[in-house]
C-alpha positions, 0 to 999 in steps of 0.5 A: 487185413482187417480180418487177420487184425481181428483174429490176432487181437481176439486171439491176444485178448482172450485165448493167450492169457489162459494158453501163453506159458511162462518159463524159465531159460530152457526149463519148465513152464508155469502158466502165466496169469491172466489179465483183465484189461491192458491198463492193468497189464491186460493184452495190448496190441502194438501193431499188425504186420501182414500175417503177424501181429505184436502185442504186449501184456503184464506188468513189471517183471511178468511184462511179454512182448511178443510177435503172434500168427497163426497158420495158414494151413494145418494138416490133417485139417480134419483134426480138432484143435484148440487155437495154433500159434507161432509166438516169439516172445521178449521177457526183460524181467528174464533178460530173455529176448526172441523166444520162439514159442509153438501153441498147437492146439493140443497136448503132445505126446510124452517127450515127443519133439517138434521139428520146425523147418524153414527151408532146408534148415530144421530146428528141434523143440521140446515140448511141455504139457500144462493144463490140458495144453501143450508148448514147445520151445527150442531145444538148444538155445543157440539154435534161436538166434539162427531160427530168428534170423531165418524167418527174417529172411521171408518164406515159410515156416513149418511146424511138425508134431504129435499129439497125445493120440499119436496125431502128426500135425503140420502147420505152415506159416506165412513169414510176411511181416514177422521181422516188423511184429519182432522188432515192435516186441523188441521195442516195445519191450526196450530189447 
């Protein structure tokens, strides 16, 4: 439990700042601006809960609430990757709330889709490439509400996609914990 706190704060303090994207509704992406410190709108961390992690950062509009984890396996293991991500993210000055987000670690290949699995359901996500990184986000917007409600119900999560060289990854998340960390985004974040 330490160990995870650990991993997920440095992930929050020093890699989301630089790799989280903003967005708007289902479109393009821009690079949200990093942050020193949580006094001036710097990553905090609201709570760890078992495999996920909640945070926040910026301030007024730029505010995000987001629950965070990491992957317990990625597939080929053999591939060098920046760090991988499962966000879900709250934007009140956007009005958008529970927004699953995908960090891979790499830059996809040119309009290809990522496939997240939960079971027998599977949901698509387009991706986006942004300064030497890559993000995916659902494709359809009503598809969120049900991946939400979905990963709620425990289990895994897997995330398949390809890399600009051609990679196919799989990722498989731990759902343990994800309703807790969404909820203390949700809160923290008065959605």
């Amino acid at each position: 439990m330490i160990r995870l706190f650990s991993r997920l704060l440095l992930a929050s303090l020093f890699l989301l700042p630089a790799t989280v994207m903003a967005k708007t509704k289902h479109g393009h992406a821009k690079a949200a601006p990093a942050q020193a410190g949580a006094s001036d709108g710097g990553p905090s961390v609201l709570g760890v809960f078992k495999d996920w992690g909640a945070y926040t950062r910026g301030l007024g509009d730029s505010k995000v609430c987001y629950a965070l984890s990491e992957p317990k396996s990625k597939d080929p293991a053999s591939v060098k990757r920046d760090p991988v991500y499962f966000l879900v993210n709250d934007w009140p000055g956007r009005r958008a709330k529970g927004e699953p987000e995908i960090v891979p670690g790499y830059q996809y290949k040119d309009g290809s889709p990522v496939t997240v699995q939960i079971g027998a359901d599977r949901f698509t996500f387009f991706t986006k490439n942004q300064d030497n990184a890559g993000g995916a986000w659902a494709l359809n917007a009503a598809d969120e509400a049900k991946l939400l409600s979905e990963m709620r119900s425990g289990g895994v999560v897997l995330v398949t996609g390809t890399s600009k060289r051609g990679t196919v990854t799989k990722d498989s998340y731990s759902l343990a914990g994800v309703g807790d960390a969404i909820d203390r985004a949700h809160q923290a974040c008065g959605m």
